[in-house]
N, C-alpha and C positions, 0 to 999 in steps of 0.2 A: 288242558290243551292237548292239541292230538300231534302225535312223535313227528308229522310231517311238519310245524308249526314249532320248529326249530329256533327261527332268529326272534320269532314273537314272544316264544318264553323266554327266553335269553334276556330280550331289550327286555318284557317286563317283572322278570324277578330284577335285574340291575335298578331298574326306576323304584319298584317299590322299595329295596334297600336303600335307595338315596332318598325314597320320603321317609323315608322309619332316620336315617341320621338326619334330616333337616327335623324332626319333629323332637330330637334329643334337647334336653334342659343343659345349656354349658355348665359345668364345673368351676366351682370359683378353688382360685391357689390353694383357699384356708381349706377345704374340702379334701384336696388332695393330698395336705401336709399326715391329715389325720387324726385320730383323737386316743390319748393313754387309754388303756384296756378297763381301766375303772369310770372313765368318763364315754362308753360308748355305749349309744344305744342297745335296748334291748326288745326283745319280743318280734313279731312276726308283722312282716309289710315294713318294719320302721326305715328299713335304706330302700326301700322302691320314692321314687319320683314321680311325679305326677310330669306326665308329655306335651309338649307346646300344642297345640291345635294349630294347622296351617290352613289359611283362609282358602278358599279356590284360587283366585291369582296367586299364590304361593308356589301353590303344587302345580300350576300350570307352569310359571317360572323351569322349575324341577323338570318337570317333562320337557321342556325347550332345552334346557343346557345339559339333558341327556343325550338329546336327539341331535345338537347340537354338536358336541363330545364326537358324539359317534360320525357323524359327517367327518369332522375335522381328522379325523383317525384314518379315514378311508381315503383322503385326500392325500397320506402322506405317504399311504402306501403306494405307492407308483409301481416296481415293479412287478412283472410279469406273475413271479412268483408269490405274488400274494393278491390274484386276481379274487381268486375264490376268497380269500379275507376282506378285502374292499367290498365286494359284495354284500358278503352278509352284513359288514357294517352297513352299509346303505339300506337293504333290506330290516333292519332293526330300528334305524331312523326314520323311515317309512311307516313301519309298523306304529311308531311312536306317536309322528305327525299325525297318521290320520286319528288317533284319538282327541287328539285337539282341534280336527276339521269337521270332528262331529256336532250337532245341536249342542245346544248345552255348556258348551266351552266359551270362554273368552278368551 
């Protein structure tokens, strides 16, 4: 994206980070306790995870309660001095919406 296109990179590296953690495998307790050094896996790939797949309603979810997020943020900024931050957040919310106002979305 081009350096003018500021709040549109911004909302969407933040969205794709919250698809990339909605799409993480949770962790069970017995995982995180750990396992004695003779009982752990070995060889290469063996601790990667295989990643949840999220449906299109998911990620549209995602998209909404970022776009969402960032309204509510901009909302709260009231004063003066954070006109220019209310902005962009609005501007990034925007940016957001209309990807789900296009064809294709539901």
């Amino acid at each position: 994206m081009r350096a003018r296109d500021k709040a549109a990179v911004s909302a969407l590296r933040a969205t794709l980070a919250a698809l990339d953690n909605a799409e993480a495998v949770p962790v069970s307790e017995t995982e995180l306790r750990g396992l004695a050094l003779e009982q752990s896996p070995v060889g290469v790939g063996v601790t990667e995870a295989a990643r949840r797949e999220l449906s299109e309603h998911s990620v549209v979810d995602v998209v909404r309660a970022e776009a969402a997020e960032r309204l509510q943020a901009a909302a709260q900024l009231t004063a003066p001095a954070h006109a220019a931050r209310a902005a962009r957040l609005r501007a990034e919310a925007a940016v957001l919406l209309g990807f789900l106002d296009e064809p294709g979305t539901t």
